[in-house]
C-alpha positions as CSV (number, residue, x, y, z in Angstrom):
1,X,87.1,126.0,-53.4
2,X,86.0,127.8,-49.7
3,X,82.7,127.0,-48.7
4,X,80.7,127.9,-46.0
5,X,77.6,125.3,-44.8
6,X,75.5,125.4,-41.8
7,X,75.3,121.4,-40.6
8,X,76.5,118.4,-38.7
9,X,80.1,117.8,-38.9
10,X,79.6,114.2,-38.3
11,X,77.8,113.5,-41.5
12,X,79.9,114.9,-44.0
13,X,81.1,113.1,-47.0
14,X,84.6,114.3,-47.2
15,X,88.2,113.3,-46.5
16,X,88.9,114.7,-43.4
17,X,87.1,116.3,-40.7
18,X,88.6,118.6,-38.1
19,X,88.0,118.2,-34.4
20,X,87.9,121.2,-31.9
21,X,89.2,118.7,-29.5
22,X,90.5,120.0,-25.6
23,X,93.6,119.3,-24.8
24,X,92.9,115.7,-23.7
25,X,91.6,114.8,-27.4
26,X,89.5,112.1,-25.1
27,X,86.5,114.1,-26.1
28,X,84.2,116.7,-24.0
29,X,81.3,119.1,-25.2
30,X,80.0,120.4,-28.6
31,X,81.8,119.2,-31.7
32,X,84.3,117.6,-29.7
33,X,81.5,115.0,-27.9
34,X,79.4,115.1,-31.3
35,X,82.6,113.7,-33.4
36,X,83.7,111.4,-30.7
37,X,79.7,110.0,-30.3
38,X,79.3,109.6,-34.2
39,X,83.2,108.4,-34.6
40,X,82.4,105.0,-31.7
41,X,84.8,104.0,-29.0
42,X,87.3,103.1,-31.6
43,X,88.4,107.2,-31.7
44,X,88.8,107.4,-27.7
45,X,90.9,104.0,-27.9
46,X,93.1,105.8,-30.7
47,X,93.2,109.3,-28.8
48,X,94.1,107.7,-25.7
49,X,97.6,106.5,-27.0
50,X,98.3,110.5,-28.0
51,X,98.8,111.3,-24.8
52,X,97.1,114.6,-25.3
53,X,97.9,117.5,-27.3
54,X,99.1,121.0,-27.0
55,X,97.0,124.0,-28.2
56,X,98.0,124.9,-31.9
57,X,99.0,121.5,-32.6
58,X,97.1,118.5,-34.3
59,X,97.1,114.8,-34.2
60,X,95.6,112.6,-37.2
61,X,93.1,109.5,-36.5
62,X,91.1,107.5,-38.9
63,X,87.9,108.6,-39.3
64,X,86.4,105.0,-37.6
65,X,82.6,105.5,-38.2
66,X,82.3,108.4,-40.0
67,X,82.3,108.9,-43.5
68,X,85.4,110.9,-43.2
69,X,88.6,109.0,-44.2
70,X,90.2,110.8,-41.2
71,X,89.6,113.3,-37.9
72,X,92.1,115.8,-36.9
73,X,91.6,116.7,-33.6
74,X,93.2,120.2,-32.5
75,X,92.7,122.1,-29.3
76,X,92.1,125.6,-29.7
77,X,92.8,128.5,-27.8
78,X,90.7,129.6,-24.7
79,X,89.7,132.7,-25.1
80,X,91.1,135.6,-22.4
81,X,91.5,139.4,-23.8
82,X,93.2,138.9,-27.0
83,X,95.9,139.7,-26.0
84,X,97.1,136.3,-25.0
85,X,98.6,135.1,-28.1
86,X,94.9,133.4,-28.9
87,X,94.8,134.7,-32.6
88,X,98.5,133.2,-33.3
89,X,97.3,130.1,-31.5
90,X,94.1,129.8,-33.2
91,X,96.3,130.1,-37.1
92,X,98.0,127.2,-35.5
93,X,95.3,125.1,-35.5
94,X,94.0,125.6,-38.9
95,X,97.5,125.5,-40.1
96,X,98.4,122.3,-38.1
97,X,95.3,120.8,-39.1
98,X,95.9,121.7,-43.1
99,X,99.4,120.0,-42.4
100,X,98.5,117.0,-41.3
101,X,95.1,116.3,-44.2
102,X,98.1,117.4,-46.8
103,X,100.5,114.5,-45.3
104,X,97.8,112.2,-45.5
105,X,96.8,112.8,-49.2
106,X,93.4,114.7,-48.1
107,X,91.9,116.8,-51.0
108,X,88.7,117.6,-49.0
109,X,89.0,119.0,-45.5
110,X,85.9,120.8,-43.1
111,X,86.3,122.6,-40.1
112,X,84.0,123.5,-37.3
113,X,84.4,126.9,-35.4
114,X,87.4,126.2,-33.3
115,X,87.3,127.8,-30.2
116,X,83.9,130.0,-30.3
117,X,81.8,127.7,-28.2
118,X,82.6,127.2,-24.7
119,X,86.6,128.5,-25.1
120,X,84.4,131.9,-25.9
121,X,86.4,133.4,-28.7
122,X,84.6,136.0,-30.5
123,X,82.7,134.4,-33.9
124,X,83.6,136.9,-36.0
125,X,87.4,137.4,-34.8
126,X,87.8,133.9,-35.4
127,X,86.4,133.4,-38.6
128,X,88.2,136.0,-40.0
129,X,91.3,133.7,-38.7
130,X,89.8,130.6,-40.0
131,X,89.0,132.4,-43.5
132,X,92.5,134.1,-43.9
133,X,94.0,130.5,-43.5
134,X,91.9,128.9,-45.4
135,X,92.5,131.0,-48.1
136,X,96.2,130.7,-47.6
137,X,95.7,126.2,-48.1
138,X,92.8,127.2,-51.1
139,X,95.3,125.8,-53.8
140,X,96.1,122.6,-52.2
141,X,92.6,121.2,-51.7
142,X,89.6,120.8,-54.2
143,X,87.3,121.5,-50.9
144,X,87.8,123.4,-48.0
145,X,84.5,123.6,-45.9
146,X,83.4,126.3,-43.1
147,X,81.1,123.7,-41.3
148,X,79.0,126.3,-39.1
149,X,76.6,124.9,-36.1
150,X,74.7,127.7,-36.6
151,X,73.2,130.9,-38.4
152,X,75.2,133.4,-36.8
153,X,78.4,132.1,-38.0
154,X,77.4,130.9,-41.3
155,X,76.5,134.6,-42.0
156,X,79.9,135.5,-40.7
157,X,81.7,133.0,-43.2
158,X,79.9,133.7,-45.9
159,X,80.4,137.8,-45.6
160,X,84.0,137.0,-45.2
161,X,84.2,134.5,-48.3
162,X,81.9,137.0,-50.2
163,X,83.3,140.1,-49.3
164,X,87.0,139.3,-50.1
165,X,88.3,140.4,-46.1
């Protein structure tokens, strides 16, 4: 099942929780800082000994203080023109991510807007991404959550999940 909420990330009662981490993973602005605030000092500690990540790629924690078992942290694509292979980039991360919860015997999974905040990729270009991936992974999951930050997305999810795009 796809779902699409409007809500906190942080507080979610589910397996594993994706981070729209920066390259780094040692945490920065938006969901990235909101995760790593809720998650305590145990996640930087943990991140730290990744040694960063690459765009399109994921790395796996334990979920420390959340309620999520686990965090995958994946650093999405700044946004240019398009035409910098940001949508490809973009399916990596939800594919990476979906990876990764499979390995670790997730059956729940939510997901924040990756990349829409201050990476500036257009909402709805990148939900159609997230959506087309997610429905790709709906079969090997019991949840699969759109976890929007705010109205305008939500609305975008929920057309796309609705409207069958």
């Amino acid at each position: 099942m796809i779902e699409a909420i409007q809500g906190d990330i942080t507080k979610l009662d589910i397996d594993a929780v994706v981070n729209a981490a920066n390259k780094t993973l040692l945490g920065g602005g938006g969901v990235d800082g909101a995760i790593h605030r809720a998650a305590g000092p145990e996640l930087l500690a943990a991140c730290r000994e990744f040694g960063g990540c690459e765009t399109g790629a994921a790395r796996i924690t334990p979920g420390f203080r959340l309620k999520a078992r686990w965090i995958i942290h994946t650093p999405g694509p700044v946004w240019r023109d398009g035409e910098h292979g940001e949508p490809e980039l973009l399916q990596s991360c939800y594919r990476s991510s979906f990876k990764l919860a499979r390995e670790a015997g997730a059956k729940s999974i939510a997901f924040p807007n990756i990349s829409t905040g201050v990476y500036g990729y257009p909402k709805a270009d990148a939900a159609r991404v997230a959506v087309g991936v997610m429905r790709e992974e709906n079969g090997n999951f019991e949840r699969i959550v759109a976890c929007c930050f705010d109205a305008e997305n939500l609305g975008l999810y929920r057309d796309l999940l609705e409207g069958g795009e």
